[in-house]
C-alpha positions as CSV (number, residue, x, y, z in Angstrom):
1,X,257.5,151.7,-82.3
2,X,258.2,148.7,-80.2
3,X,256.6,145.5,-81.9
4,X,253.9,143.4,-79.6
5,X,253.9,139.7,-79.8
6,X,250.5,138.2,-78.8
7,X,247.8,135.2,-80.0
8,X,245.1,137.8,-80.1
9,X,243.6,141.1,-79.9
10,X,240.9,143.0,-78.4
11,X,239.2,145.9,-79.8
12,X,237.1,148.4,-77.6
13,X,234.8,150.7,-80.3
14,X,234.2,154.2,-79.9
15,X,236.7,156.1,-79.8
16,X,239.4,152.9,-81.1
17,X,238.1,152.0,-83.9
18,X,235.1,155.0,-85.0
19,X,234.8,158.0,-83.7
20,X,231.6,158.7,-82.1
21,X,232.2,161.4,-80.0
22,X,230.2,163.9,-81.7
23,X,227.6,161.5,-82.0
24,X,227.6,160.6,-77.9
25,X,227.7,164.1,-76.9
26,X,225.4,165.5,-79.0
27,X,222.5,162.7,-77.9
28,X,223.6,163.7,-74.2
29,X,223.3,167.4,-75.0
30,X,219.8,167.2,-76.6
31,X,218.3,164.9,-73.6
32,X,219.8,166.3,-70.7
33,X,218.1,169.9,-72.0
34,X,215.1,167.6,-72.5
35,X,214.8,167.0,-68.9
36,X,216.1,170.2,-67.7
37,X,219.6,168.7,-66.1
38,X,222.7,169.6,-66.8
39,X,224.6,167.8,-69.4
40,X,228.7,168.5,-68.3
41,X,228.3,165.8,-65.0
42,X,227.0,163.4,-67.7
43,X,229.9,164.0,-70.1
44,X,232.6,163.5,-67.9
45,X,232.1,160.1,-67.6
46,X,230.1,159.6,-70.8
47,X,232.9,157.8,-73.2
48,X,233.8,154.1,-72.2
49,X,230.6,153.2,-69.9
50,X,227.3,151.7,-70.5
51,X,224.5,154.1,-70.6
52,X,222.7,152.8,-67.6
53,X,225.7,152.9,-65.7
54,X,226.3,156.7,-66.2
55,X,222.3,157.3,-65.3
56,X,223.0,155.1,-62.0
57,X,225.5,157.0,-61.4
58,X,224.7,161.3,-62.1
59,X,220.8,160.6,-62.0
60,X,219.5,157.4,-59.7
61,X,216.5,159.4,-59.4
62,X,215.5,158.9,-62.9
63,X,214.0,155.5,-64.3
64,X,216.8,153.9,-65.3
65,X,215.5,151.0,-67.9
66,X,213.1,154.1,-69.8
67,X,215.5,156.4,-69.9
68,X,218.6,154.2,-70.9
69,X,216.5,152.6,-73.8
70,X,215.8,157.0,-74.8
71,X,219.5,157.5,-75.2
72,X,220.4,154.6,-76.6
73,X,217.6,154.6,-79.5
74,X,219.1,158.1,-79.5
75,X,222.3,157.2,-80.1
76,X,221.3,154.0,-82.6
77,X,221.3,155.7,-86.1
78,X,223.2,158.8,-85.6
79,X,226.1,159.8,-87.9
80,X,227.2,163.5,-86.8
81,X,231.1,163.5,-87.0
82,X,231.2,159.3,-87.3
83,X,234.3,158.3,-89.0
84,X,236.7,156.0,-88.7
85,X,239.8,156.5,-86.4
86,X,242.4,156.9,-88.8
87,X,243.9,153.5,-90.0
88,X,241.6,151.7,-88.2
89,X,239.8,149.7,-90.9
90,X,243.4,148.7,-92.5
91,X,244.6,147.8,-89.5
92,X,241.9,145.2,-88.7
93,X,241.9,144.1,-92.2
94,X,245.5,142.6,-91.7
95,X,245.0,140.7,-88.6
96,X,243.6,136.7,-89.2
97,X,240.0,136.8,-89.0
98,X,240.2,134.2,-86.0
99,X,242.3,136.2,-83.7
100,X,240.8,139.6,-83.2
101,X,237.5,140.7,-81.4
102,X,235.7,143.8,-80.4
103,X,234.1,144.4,-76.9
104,X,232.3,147.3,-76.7
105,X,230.0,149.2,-73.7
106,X,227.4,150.0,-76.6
107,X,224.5,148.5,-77.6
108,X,224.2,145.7,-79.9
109,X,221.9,147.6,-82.6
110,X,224.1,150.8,-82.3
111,X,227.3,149.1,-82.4
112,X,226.8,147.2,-85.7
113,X,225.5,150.2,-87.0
114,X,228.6,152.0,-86.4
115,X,231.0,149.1,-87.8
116,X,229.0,149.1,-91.3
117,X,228.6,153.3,-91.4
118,X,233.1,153.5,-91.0
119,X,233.5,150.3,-93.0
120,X,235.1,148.4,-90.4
121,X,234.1,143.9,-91.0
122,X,232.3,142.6,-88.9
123,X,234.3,139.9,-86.1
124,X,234.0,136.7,-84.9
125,X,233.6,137.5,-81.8
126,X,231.5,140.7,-80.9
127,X,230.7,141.2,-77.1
128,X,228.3,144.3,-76.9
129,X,227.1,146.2,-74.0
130,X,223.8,144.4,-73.5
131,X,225.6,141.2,-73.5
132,X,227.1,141.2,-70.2
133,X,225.8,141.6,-66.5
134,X,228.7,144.3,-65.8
135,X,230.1,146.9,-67.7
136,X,233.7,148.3,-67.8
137,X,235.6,149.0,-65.7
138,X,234.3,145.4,-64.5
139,X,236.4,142.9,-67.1
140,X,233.7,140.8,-67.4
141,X,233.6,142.1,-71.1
142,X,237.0,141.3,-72.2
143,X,237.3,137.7,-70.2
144,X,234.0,136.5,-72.4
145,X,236.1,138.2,-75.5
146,X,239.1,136.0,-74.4
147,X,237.2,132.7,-74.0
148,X,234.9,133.2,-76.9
149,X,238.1,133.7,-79.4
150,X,239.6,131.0,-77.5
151,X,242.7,132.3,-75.8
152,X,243.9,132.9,-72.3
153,X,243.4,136.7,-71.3
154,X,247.2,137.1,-70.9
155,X,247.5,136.2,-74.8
156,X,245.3,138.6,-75.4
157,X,246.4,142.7,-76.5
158,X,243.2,145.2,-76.1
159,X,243.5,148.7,-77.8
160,X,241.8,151.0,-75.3
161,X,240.6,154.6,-75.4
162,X,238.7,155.2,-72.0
163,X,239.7,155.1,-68.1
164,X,237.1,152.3,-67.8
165,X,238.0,150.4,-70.3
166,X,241.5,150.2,-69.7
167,X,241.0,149.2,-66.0
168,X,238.8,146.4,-67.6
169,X,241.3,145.2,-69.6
170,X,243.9,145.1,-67.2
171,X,241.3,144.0,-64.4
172,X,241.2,141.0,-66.8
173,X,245.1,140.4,-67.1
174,X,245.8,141.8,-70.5
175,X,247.8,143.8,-71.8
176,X,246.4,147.4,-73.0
177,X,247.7,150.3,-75.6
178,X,246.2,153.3,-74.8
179,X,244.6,155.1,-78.0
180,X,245.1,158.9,-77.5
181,X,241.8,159.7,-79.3
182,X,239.0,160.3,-76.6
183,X,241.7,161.5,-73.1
184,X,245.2,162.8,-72.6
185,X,247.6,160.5,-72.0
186,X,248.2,161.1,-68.3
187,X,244.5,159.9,-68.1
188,X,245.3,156.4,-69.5
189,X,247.4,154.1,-67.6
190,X,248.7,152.5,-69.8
191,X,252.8,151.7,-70.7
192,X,252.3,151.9,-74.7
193,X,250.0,154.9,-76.1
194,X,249.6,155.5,-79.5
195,X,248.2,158.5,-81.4
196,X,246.1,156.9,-83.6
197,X,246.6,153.2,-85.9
198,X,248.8,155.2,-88.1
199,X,251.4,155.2,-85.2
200,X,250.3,151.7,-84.5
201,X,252.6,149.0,-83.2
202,X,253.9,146.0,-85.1
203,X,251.9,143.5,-83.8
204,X,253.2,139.7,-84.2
205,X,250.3,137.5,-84.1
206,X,251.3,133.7,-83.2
Protein backbone atom coordinates (compact mmCIF):
# COMPACT_ATOMS: atom_id res chain seq x y z
CA UNK A 1 0.00 0.00 0.00
CA UNK A 2 1.08 3.50 -0.76
CA UNK A 3 3.28 4.90 2.18
CA UNK A 4 1.98 8.38 3.91
CA UNK A 5 4.45 10.92 4.99
CA UNK A 6 3.12 13.13 7.78
CA UNK A 7 4.37 14.92 11.43
CA UNK A 8 1.34 13.40 13.05
CA UNK A 9 -1.61 11.39 13.40
CA UNK A 10 -5.11 11.45 14.49
CA UNK A 11 -7.07 8.64 15.81
CA UNK A 12 -10.99 8.66 15.88
CA UNK A 13 -12.18 5.56 18.46
CA UNK A 14 -14.88 3.39 17.88
CA UNK A 15 -14.93 1.73 15.25
CA UNK A 16 -10.73 2.69 14.43
CA UNK A 17 -9.24 1.68 17.11
CA UNK A 18 -12.07 -0.71 19.28
CA UNK A 19 -14.91 -1.94 18.18
CA UNK A 20 -17.97 -0.94 19.97
CA UNK A 21 -20.53 -1.50 17.72
CA UNK A 22 -22.24 -4.19 19.55
CA UNK A 23 -21.81 -2.29 22.56
CA UNK A 24 -23.59 1.14 20.86
CA UNK A 25 -26.32 -0.70 19.36
CA UNK A 26 -27.24 -2.82 21.94
CA UNK A 27 -27.52 0.38 24.58
CA UNK A 28 -29.74 2.10 21.71
CA UNK A 29 -31.80 -1.08 21.37
CA UNK A 30 -32.53 -1.50 25.10
CA UNK A 31 -33.53 2.38 25.57
CA UNK A 32 -35.39 3.12 22.56
CA UNK A 33 -37.74 -0.04 23.65
CA UNK A 34 -37.52 1.73 27.02
CA UNK A 35 -39.41 4.60 25.76
CA UNK A 36 -41.45 2.94 23.24
CA UNK A 37 -39.55 4.55 20.01
CA UNK A 38 -38.20 2.91 17.50
CA UNK A 39 -34.56 2.13 17.51
CA UNK A 40 -33.52 1.84 13.33
CA UNK A 41 -33.89 6.01 12.93
CA UNK A 42 -31.49 6.11 15.86
CA UNK A 43 -28.96 3.62 14.40
CA UNK A 44 -28.55 5.11 11.22
CA UNK A 45 -26.75 7.82 12.44
CA UNK A 46 -25.65 6.33 15.66
CA UNK A 47 -21.72 5.60 14.94
CA UNK A 48 -19.44 8.79 14.70
CA UNK A 49 -21.80 11.43 16.51
CA UNK A 50 -22.19 12.62 19.98
CA UNK A 51 -25.10 11.28 21.79
CA UNK A 52 -26.88 14.49 22.21
CA UNK A 53 -26.54 15.26 18.74
CA UNK A 54 -28.39 12.11 17.52
CA UNK A 55 -31.33 12.88 20.32
CA UNK A 56 -31.37 16.58 18.75
CA UNK A 57 -31.73 15.21 15.89
CA UNK A 58 -34.50 11.78 15.67
CA UNK A 59 -36.06 12.95 19.14
CA UNK A 60 -36.01 17.03 20.06
CA UNK A 61 -38.95 16.25 21.86
CA UNK A 62 -37.22 14.36 24.49
CA UNK A 63 -35.01 16.11 27.30
CA UNK A 64 -31.97 16.13 25.81
CA UNK A 65 -29.33 16.67 28.89
CA UNK A 66 -31.44 13.56 30.96
CA UNK A 67 -31.60 11.42 28.41
CA UNK A 68 -28.04 11.86 26.85
CA UNK A 69 -26.43 11.44 30.40
CA UNK A 70 -29.08 7.63 30.36
CA UNK A 71 -27.22 6.45 27.23
CA UNK A 72 -24.14 7.48 27.94
CA UNK A 73 -23.93 5.89 31.65
CA UNK A 74 -25.49 3.19 29.44
CA UNK A 75 -22.80 2.92 27.27
CA UNK A 76 -19.88 3.68 30.06
CA UNK A 77 -19.00 0.07 31.27
CA UNK A 78 -20.28 -2.09 28.62
CA UNK A 79 -18.10 -4.82 27.01
CA UNK A 80 -20.56 -6.90 24.65
CA UNK A 81 -18.47 -7.63 21.44
CA UNK A 82 -15.55 -4.82 22.58
CA UNK A 83 -12.39 -5.77 21.04
CA UNK A 84 -9.74 -4.23 19.46
CA UNK A 85 -9.82 -3.51 15.66
CA UNK A 86 -7.45 -5.85 14.45
CA UNK A 87 -3.80 -4.41 14.61
CA UNK A 88 -4.80 -1.50 16.17
CA UNK A 89 -2.87 -1.69 19.51
CA UNK A 90 0.51 -2.56 17.46
CA UNK A 91 -0.02 -0.06 15.30
CA UNK A 92 -0.17 2.77 17.92
CA UNK A 93 2.44 1.16 19.81
CA UNK A 94 5.05 1.99 16.89
CA UNK A 95 4.28 5.58 16.40
CA UNK A 96 6.40 8.23 18.92
CA UNK A 97 4.39 8.88 21.83
CA UNK A 98 4.49 12.79 20.87
CA UNK A 99 2.96 12.53 17.58
CA UNK A 100 -0.25 10.67 17.69
CA UNK A 101 -3.67 11.57 19.30
CA UNK A 102 -7.18 10.38 19.57
CA UNK A 103 -10.37 12.50 19.12
CA UNK A 104 -13.23 10.85 19.78
CA UNK A 105 -17.38 11.86 19.87
CA UNK A 106 -17.62 9.70 23.21
CA UNK A 107 -17.62 10.55 26.49
CA UNK A 108 -14.58 11.01 28.55
CA UNK A 109 -15.48 8.22 31.21
CA UNK A 110 -16.53 5.79 28.42
CA UNK A 111 -13.74 6.42 26.24
CA UNK A 112 -10.96 5.64 28.68
CA UNK A 113 -12.76 2.84 29.59
CA UNK A 114 -12.68 1.45 26.31
CA UNK A 115 -8.81 2.19 25.69
CA UNK A 116 -7.89 0.15 28.96
CA UNK A 117 -10.71 -2.87 28.18
CA UNK A 118 -8.75 -3.48 24.18
CA UNK A 119 -5.31 -2.55 25.65
CA UNK A 120 -4.73 0.32 23.60
CA UNK A 121 -2.04 3.32 25.91
CA UNK A 122 -3.34 5.91 26.72
CA UNK A 123 -2.13 9.46 24.43
CA UNK A 124 -0.92 12.62 24.94
CA UNK A 125 -3.45 14.18 23.68
CA UNK A 126 -7.06 12.80 24.13
CA UNK A 127 -9.99 15.19 22.87
CA UNK A 128 -13.26 13.46 24.10
CA UNK A 129 -16.76 14.26 23.22
CA UNK A 130 -17.62 16.36 26.28
CA UNK A 131 -14.62 18.48 25.57
CA UNK A 132 -15.75 20.40 22.71
CA UNK A 133 -18.76 22.88 22.00
CA UNK A 134 -19.44 20.92 18.55
CA UNK A 135 -19.24 17.55 17.58
CA UNK A 136 -18.25 15.88 14.15
CA UNK A 137 -18.94 16.51 11.42
CA UNK A 138 -17.93 20.20 12.85
CA UNK A 139 -13.80 19.84 13.01
CA UNK A 140 -13.64 21.62 16.00
CA UNK A 141 -12.48 18.14 17.43
CA UNK A 142 -9.55 17.50 15.27
CA UNK A 143 -8.25 21.35 15.03
CA UNK A 144 -7.89 21.22 19.16
CA UNK A 145 -6.19 17.60 18.37
CA UNK A 146 -3.81 19.42 15.93
CA UNK A 147 -2.94 22.45 18.23
CA UNK A 148 -2.75 20.42 21.44
CA UNK A 149 0.02 17.90 19.69
CA UNK A 150 1.46 20.92 18.27
CA UNK A 151 1.23 20.63 14.57
CA UNK A 152 -0.55 22.40 11.71
CA UNK A 153 -3.84 20.43 10.61
CA UNK A 154 -2.38 19.81 7.15
CA UNK A 155 0.65 17.75 8.97
CA UNK A 156 -1.79 15.99 10.51
CA UNK A 157 -3.19 12.14 8.99
CA UNK A 158 -6.62 11.09 10.85
CA UNK A 159 -7.80 7.39 10.49
CA UNK A 160 -11.56 7.66 10.12
CA UNK A 161 -14.41 5.16 10.25
CA UNK A 162 -17.77 7.35 10.17
CA UNK A 163 -19.40 9.88 7.51
CA UNK A 164 -19.10 12.48 10.29
CA UNK A 165 -15.98 12.03 11.17
CA UNK A 166 -14.40 12.11 8.01
CA UNK A 167 -16.12 15.36 7.00
CA UNK A 168 -14.51 16.66 10.24
CA UNK A 169 -11.27 15.75 9.43
CA UNK A 170 -11.29 17.06 6.16
CA UNK A 171 -13.49 20.14 7.33
CA UNK A 172 -10.25 20.72 9.34
CA UNK A 173 -7.69 20.32 6.26
CA UNK A 174 -6.32 16.94 6.88
CA UNK A 175 -5.87 14.29 5.28
CA UNK A 176 -8.19 11.07 6.10
CA UNK A 177 -7.89 7.05 5.51
CA UNK A 178 -11.09 5.66 5.63
CA UNK A 179 -11.30 2.44 7.97
CA UNK A 180 -13.75 0.00 6.33
CA UNK A 181 -14.87 -1.29 9.73
CA UNK A 182 -18.25 0.55 10.67
CA UNK A 183 -19.63 1.56 6.46
CA UNK A 184 -18.95 0.45 3.00
CA UNK A 185 -16.56 2.22 1.20
CA UNK A 186 -18.78 4.13 -1.19
CA UNK A 187 -19.95 5.70 2.21
CA UNK A 188 -16.51 7.17 3.13
CA UNK A 189 -15.09 9.77 0.99
CA UNK A 190 -12.11 9.25 1.39
CA UNK A 191 -9.00 8.61 -1.49
CA UNK A 192 -7.12 5.81 0.78
CA UNK A 193 -9.38 3.08 2.61
CA UNK A 194 -8.06 0.34 4.38
CA UNK A 195 -9.70 -2.88 5.68
CA UNK A 196 -8.41 -2.86 8.93
CA UNK A 197 -4.49 -1.89 10.49
CA UNK A 198 -3.42 -5.10 9.18
CA UNK A 199 -3.72 -3.60 5.59
CA UNK A 200 -2.47 -0.39 7.12
CA UNK A 201 -0.28 2.11 5.29
CA UNK A 202 3.37 2.77 5.83
CA UNK A 203 3.23 5.74 7.51
CA UNK A 204 6.61 8.07 7.64
CA UNK A 205 6.47 10.14 10.62
CA UNK A 206 8.91 13.29 10.37
Amino acid sequence: MKGIVCRAVLFDLDGVLADSHRVVEGVWKVWAAEKGLDAAPFLAIAHGRRTSEILRTIAPHLDIAAETNRLDRMEEFGTEGLVPIPGAPEFVRSLPESRWGIVTSGHRECASFRLRYVGIPFPRVFITGDMVKKGKPDPEGYLRGARELGFSPGDCVVFEDAPPGVAAAQAAGMRVVGVLTTHPAEALKTDLKIRDFRDAPDLQIR
